[in-house]
C-alpha positions in Angstrom: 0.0 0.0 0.0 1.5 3.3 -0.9 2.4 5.4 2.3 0.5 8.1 3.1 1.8 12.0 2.3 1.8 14.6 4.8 2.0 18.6 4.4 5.4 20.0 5.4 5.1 23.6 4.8 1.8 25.6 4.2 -1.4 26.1 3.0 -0.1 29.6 1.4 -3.1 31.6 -0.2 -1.5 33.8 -2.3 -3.1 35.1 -5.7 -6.5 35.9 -5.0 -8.3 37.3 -8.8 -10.0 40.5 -8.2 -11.5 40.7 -12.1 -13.5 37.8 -11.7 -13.7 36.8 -8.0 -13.6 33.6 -9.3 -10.5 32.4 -8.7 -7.5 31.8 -6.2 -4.3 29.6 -6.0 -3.0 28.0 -3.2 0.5 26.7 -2.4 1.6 24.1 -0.5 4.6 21.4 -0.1 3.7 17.5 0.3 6.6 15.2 1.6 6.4 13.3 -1.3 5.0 12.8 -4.5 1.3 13.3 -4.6 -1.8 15.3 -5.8 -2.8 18.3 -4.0 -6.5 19.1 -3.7 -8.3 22.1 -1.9 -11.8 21.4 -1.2 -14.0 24.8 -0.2 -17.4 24.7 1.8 -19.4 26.1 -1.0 -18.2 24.1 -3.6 -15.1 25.6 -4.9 -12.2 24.2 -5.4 -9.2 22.9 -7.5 -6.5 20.4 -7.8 -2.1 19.9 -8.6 0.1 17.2 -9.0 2.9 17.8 -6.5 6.4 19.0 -9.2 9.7 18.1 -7.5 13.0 20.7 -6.7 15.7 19.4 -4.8 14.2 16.2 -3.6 10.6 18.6 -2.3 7.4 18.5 -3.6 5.3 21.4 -3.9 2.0 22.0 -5.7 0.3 25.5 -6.9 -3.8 24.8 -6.4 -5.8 27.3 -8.9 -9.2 27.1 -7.1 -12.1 28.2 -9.4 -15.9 28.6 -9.1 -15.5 31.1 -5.8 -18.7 33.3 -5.6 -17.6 37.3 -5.3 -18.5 38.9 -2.6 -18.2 35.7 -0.3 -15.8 34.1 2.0 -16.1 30.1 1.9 -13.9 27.8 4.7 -11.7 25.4 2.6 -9.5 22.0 3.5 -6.4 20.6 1.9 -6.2 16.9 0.6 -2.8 14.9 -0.1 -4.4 11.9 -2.1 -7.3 10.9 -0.5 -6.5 12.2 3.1 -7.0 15.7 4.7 -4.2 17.4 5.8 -5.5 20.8 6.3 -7.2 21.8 8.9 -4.5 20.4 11.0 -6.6 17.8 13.7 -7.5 20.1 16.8 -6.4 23.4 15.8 -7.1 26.1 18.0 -7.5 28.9 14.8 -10.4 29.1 12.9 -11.0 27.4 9.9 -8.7 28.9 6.8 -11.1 30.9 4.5 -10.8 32.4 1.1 -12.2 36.0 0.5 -13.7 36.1 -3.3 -13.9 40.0 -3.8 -16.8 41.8 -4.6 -17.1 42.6 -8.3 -16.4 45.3 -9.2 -14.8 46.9 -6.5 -13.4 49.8 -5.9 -12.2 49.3 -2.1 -9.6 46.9 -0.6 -7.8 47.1 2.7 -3.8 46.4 2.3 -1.3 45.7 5.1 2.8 45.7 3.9 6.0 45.8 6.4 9.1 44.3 5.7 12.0 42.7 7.4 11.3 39.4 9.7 13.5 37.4 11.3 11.8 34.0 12.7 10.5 34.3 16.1 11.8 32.1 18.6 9.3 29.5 20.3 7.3 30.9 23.1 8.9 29.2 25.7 11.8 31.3 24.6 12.8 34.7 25.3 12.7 37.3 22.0 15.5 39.5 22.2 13.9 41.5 19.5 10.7 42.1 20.9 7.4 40.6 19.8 6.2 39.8 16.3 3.9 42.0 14.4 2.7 39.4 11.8 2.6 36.9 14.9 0.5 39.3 16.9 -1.6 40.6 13.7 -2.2 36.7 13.2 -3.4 36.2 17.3 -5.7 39.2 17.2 -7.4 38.2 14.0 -7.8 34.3 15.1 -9.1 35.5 18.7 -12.1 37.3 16.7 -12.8 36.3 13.5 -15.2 38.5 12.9 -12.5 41.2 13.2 -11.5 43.2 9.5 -8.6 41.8 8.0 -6.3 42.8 5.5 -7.3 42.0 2.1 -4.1 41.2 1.2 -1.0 41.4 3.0 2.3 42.8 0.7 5.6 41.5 2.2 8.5 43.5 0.8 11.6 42.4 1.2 13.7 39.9 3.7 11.3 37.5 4.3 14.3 35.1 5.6 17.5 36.0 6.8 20.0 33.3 4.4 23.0 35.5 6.2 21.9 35.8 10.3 20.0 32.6 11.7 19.1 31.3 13.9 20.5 29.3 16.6 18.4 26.5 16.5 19.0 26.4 12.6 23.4 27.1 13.4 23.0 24.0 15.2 20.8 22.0 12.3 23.4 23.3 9.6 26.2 22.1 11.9 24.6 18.7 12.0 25.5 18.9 8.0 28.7 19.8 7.2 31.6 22.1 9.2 30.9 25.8 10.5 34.3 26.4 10.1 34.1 26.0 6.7 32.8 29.1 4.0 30.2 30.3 4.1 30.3 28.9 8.0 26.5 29.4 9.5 25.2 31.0 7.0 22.9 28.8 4.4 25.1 27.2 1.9 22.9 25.3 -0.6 18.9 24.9 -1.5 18.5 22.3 1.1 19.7 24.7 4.2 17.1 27.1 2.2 14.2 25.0 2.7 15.3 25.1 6.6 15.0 29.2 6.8 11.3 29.0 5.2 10.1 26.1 7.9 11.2 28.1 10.5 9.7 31.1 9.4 6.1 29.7 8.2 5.8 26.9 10.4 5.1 29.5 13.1 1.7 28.4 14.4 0.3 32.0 14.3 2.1 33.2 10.9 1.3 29.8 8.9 -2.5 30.3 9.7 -2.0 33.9 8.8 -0.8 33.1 5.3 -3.1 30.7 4.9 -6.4 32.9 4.8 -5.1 36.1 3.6 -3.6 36.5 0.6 -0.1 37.5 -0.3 2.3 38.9 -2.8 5.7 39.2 -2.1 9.4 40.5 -3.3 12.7 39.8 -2.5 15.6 42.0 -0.8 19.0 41.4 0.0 19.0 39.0 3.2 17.2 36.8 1.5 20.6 36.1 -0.4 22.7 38.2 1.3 23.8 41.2 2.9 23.9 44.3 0.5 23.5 41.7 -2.8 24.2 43.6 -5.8 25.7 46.7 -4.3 28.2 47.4 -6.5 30.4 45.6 -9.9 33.5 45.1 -7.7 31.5 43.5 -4.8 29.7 40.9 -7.5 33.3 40.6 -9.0 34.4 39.2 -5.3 31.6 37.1 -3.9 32.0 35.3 -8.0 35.2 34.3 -6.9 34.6 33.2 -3.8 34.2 28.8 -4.4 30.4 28.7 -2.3 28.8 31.5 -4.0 27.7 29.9 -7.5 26.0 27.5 -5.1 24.2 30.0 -2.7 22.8 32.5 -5.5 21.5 29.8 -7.7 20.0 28.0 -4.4 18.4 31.3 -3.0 17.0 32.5 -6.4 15.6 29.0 -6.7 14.5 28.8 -3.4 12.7 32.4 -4.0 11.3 31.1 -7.1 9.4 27.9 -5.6 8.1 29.6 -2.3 7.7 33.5 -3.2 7.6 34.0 -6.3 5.2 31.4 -7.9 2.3 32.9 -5.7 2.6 36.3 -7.1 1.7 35.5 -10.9 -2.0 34.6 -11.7 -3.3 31.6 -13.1 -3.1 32.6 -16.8 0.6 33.9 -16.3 1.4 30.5 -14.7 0.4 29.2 -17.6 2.0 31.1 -20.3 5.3 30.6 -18.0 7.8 28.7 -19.6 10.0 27.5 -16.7 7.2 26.9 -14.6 5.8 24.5 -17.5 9.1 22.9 -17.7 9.4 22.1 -13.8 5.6 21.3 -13.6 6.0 18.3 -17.0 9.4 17.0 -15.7 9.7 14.1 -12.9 12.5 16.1 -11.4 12.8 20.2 -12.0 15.8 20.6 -10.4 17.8 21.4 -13.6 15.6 23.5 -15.7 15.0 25.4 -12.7 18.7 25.6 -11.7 19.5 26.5 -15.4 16.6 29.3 -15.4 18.6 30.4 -11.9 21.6 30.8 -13.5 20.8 32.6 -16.6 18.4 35.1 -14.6 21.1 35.4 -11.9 24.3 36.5 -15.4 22.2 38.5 -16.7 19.4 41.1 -14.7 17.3 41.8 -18.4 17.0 37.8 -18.8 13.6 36.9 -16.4 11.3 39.7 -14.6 10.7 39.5 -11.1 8.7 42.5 -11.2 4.7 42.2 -11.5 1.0 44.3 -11.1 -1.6 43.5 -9.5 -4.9 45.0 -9.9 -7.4 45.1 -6.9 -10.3 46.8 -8.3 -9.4 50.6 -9.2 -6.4 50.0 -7.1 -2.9 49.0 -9.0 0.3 47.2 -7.5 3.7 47.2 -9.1 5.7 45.1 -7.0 9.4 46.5 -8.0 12.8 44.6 -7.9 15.5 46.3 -7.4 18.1 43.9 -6.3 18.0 41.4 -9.2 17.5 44.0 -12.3 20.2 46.7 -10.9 23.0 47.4 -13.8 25.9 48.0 -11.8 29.0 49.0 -14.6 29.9 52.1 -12.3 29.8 54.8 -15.4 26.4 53.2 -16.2 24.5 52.7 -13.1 20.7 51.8 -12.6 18.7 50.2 -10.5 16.8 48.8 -13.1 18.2 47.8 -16.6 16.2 49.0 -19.5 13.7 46.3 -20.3 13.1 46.0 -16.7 12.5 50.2 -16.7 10.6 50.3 -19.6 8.2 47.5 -18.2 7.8 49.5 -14.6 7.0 52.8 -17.0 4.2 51.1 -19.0 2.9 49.6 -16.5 2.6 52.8 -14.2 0.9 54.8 -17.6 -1.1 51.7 -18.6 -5.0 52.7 -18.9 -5.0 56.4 -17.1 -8.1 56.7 -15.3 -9.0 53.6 -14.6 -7.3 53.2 -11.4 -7.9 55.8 -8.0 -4.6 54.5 -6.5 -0.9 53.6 -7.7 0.5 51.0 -5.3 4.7 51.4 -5.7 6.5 48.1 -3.7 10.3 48.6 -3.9 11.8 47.6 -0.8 14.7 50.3 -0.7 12.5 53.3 0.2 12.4 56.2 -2.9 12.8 59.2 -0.4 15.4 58.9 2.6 16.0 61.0 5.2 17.9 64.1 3.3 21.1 63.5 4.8 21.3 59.8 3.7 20.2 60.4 0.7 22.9 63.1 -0.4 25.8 60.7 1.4 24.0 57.8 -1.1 24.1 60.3 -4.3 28.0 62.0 -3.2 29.2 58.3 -2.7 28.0 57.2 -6.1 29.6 60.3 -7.6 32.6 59.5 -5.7 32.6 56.0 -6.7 32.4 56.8 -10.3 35.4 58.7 -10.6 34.4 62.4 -10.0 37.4 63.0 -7.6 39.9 60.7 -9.0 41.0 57.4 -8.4 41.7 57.4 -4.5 38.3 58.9 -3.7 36.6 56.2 -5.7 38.6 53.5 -3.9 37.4 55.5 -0.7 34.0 55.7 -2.1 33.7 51.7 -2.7 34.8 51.6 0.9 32.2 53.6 2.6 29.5 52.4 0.2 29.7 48.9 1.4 30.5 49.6 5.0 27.6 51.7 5.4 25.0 50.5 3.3 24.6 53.1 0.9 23.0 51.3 -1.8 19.1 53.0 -2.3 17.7 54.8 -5.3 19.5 57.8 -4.0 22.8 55.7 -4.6 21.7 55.4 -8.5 21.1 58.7 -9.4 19.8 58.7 -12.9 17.1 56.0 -11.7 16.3 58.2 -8.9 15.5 61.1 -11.1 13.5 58.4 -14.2 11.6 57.4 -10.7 11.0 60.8 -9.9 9.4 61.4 -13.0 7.7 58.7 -13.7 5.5 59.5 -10.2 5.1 63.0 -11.9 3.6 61.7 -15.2 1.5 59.5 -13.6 0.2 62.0 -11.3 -0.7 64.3 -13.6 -3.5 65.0 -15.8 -7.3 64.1 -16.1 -6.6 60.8 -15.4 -4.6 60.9 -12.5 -4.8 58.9 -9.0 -5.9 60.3 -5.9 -2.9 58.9 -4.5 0.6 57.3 -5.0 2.4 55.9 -2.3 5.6 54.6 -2.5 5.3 51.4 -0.3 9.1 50.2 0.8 11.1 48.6 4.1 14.3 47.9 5.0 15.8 50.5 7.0 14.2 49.4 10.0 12.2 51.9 11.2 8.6 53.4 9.8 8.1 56.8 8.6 5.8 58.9 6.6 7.7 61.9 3.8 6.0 63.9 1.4 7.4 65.8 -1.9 7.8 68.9 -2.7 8.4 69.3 -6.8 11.1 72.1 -7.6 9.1 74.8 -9.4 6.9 73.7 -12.3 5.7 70.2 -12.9 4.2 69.7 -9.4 1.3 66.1 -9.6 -2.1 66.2 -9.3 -2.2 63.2 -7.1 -0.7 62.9 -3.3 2.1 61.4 -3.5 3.9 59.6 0.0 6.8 57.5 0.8 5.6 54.8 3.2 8.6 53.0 5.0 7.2 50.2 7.1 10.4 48.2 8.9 10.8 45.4 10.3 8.0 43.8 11.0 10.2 41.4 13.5 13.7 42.5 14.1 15.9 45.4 15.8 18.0 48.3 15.3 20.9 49.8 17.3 20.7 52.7 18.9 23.0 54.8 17.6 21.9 53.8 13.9 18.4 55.2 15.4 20.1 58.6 16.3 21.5 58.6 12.7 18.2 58.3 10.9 16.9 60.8 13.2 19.6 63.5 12.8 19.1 62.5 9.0 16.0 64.7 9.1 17.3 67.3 11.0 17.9 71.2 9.6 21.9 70.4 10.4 21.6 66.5 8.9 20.1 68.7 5.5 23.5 71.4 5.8 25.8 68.8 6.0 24.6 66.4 3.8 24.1 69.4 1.1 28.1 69.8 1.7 28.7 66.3 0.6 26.7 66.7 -2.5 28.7 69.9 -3.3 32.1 68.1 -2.1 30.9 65.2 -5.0 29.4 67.7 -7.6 26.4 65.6 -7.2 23.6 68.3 -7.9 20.6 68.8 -6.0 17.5 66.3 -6.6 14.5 67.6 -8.5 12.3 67.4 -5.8 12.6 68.5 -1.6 10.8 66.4 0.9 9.9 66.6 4.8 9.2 63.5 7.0 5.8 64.0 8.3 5.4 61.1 10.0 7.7 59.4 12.6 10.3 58.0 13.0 9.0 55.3 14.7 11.0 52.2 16.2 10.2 48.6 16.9 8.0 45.8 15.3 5.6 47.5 12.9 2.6 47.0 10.3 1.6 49.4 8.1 -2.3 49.7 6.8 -3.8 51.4 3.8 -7.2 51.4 3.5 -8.4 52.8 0.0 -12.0 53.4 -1.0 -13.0 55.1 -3.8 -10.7 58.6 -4.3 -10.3 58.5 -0.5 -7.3 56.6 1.8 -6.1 56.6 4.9 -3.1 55.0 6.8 -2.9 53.0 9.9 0.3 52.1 11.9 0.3 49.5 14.2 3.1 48.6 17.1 3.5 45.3 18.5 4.0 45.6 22.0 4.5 44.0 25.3 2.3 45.1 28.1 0.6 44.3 31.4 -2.4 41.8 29.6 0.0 40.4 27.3 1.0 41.3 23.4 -0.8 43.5 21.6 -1.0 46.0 18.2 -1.1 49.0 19.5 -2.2 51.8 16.6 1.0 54.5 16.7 -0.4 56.8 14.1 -3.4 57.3 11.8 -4.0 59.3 9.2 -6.4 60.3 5.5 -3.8 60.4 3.0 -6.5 62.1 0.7 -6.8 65.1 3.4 -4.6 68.3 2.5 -0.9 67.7 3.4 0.0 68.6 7.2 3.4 69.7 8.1 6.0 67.8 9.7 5.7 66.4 13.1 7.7 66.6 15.7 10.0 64.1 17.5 8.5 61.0 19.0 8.7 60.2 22.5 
């Protein structure tokens, strides 16, 4: 008799079809060979064979025949067995929101930056969870609003600082002392980071009844990937890297970014057709890896998303960046040329341009100008020894953000201009980005003519789990300041870097800790949430740190936080 499968990782519900409301895929991973199957209450539903990577098994489930406007309870089946709702859960059943059609309102929460929480019988050094206490409040009142779809941008696993629990499993396989030591090595020690992270009781029935789309950022390959075309020439040098980039963007493509892409691009997907027909994708999909990791114009991580009159472009700019130093950009031109139709696609029909990058647009002012003098420096505009100097700083201290690609900075610039003006402009266009780990809210000021119609905001949500040191909190915060503005406007003098085309003002924040940011669009109108996880007397909680309509006229800058 053939042995039974079981789920290892997941249900994910990620693509959710807001055109239809018909339709919805769902992602899991079987320990073995198998056929997926996700039965729904009212009917619903849709089937997979399992496709192989690496000796796993993962299927993609396209559910069809939801009913807009409904929320049905569904079940996973390996075979003949149920697997999903796990026996005795204490969450509610996982449930699948078809949206109302047409719609013009969707609620969408984004942060950035999670490290895996311990278990709870350990202590968190980094404070508690906001995805893990997002998931607790929702599944202690399920009648509660939720998130219509959550946007994860950037470092959704940590390939270069885990755990200890997962130092001690990679040390189990092969010697620490060794390159790259306790950082993962190969797609195996991959698979490891993601069951850490979504096997989290609270965060694995999060993902499993609201949807998700999600992009990569540098942790999860590595610290500053892509920074600069002497730091690829290095790490392709170095004997273990061919074997971690090709594992992580492998890894990436099974668990992240399969989930973003609707049914109909699935299928017009060549790689994913080749994995799906083969008994074993390893190859085509470590061939694909390899081609898309030599060359950024090869694949497109980059996709849209439509929620009713809202539109997403989820933006990569780790894998696309050009980085010949005279010829900078952090996206190459195909890539570019796609973000730019996509933003001007159809003007009119959408009330709200959604921007995901997960290196925030605008920085504070000081930090930006170091990122745009470093780049001139690095380039050559002070000779020889400032560049070396300039290569030296840029990697030590992160400098690496739009601002540290100038030209795409000012084509970015633009494009949120163009878009924002006219007849058929959004009400709003928020630039939706992490990494820096803290949360702030800065507005634009356009340099005489040329100023949008539309609102348009930088939203910086980091981390949703994971710390910052003091004194790098102090930085950001003296970024901001009237003297971080004087002396950063000296470095850009110092590296004739010329002054951006437009001025901004933080106002909102900074704020520190474990954070989730919430947009809530309707019609023309929007308005912002920002949540806190904190620790207090009755236990964990999200406590709301600011709120805000983003549609109101523009107030002026706050001032510092307690």
């Amino acid at each position: 008799m053939a042995a039974t499968a079981r789920l290892r990782l997941g249900p994910l519900l990620r693509y959710v079809d807001w055109e239809t409301g018909g339709t919805a895929t769902v992602w899991v991973e079987a320990d073995r060979p198998c056929t997926a199957e996700v039965r729904c209450a009212d009917g619903a539903g849709g089937s997979a064979p399992t496709f192989t990577v690496a000796g796993h098994h993962y299927a993609l489930v396209t559910v069809t025949g939801l009913t807009p406007g409904t929320t049905t309870a569904y079940e996973v089946l390996l075979g003949a067995d149920r697997v999903w709702p796990i026996e005795g859960s204490r969450f509610p059943a996982s449930t699948i929101s078809a949206p109302e059609v047409p719609s013009d309102a969707v609620t969408v929460s984004f942060g950035s930056c999670r490290w895996a929480a311990p278990p709870l019988d350990e202590h968190d050094p980094i404070g508690p969870d906001a995805l893990d206490t997002l998931a607790a409040r929702l599944a202690a009142d399920p009648a509660a609003a939720r998130p219509d779809v959550l946007l994860l941008l950037g470092d959704q696993v940590y390939a270069d600082e885990t755990s200890k629990a997962t130092r001690a499993w990679i040390a189990a396989r092969r010697d620490l002392n060794e390159p790259p030591g306790p950082h993962v090595a190969d797609y195996e020690e991959y698979t490891r980071l993601y069951y850490e992270s979504w096997l989290d009781p609270e965060v694995r029935w999060l993902l499993s009844t609201v949807p998700s789309c999600m992009i990569f950022d540098d942790h999860d390959l590595i610290d500053d990937w892509n920074t600069s075309e002497s730091w690829l020439a290095e790490m392709r040098a170095l004997p273990w890297w061919e074997e971690r980039v090709l594992s992580g963007l492998m890894s990436y493509w099974v668990h992240q970014h399969l989930g973003n892409l609707s049914p109909a691009e699935l299928a017009a997907d060549p790689v994913f057709t080749a994995v799906l027909t083969s008994p074993d994708g390893t190859g085509a999909l470590r061939d694909f890896a390899a081609r898309a990791d030599a060359d950024p114009g090869f694949t497109r991580w980059s996709y849209r998303r439509d929620f009713g009159r809202t539109r997403l472009l989820m933006v990569d700019t780790r894998a696309a960046r050009v980085l010949d130093e005279q010829h900078r950009s952090m996206l190459d031109a195909t890539e570019a040329r796609w973000v730019r139709e996509q933003t001007l696609d159809a003007p009119g029909t959408y009330d709200h341009l959604l921007i995901g990058t997960s290196l925030p647009w605008l920085l504070p002012p000081l930090i930006h100008d170091a990122e745009s003098w470093n780049a001139a420096l690095s380039r050559g505009e002070r000779g020889p020894r400032w560049a070396r100097f300039g290569e030296n700083v840029r990697r030590r201290a992160d400098l690496e953000h739009w601002a540290a690609f100038p030209d795409s900075f000012e084509a970015l610039t633009r494009l949120i201009a163009e878009a924002g003006t006219g007849d058929g402009a959004p009400a709003t266009i928020c630039v939706l980005s992490g990494d820096v780990h803290h949360a702030y809210v800065a507005e634009p000021d356009w340099r005489g003519a040329g100023e949008p119609d539309s609102r348009v905001l930088q939203l910086t949500c980091s981390p949703v789990h994971n710390s910052i040191p003091r004194s790098i909190q102090w930085g950001f915060r003296f970024g901001w300041s009237p003297a971080g503005r004087r002396l950063g406007h000296l470095l850009a003098r110092h590296g004739r870097a010329g002054r951006p085309p437009v001025h901004w003002d933080r106002t909102g924040g900074p704020w520190f800790g474990n954070h989730l940011m919430t947009l809530s669009l309707r019609g023309r109108s929007a308005s912002l949430r920002l949540d806190q996880a904190r620790a207090e007397a009755e236990g964990v909680r999200l406590v709301t740190a600011d709120e805000r309509e983003l549609t109101a006229p523009r107030t002026p800058a706050r001032s510092e936080p307690e």
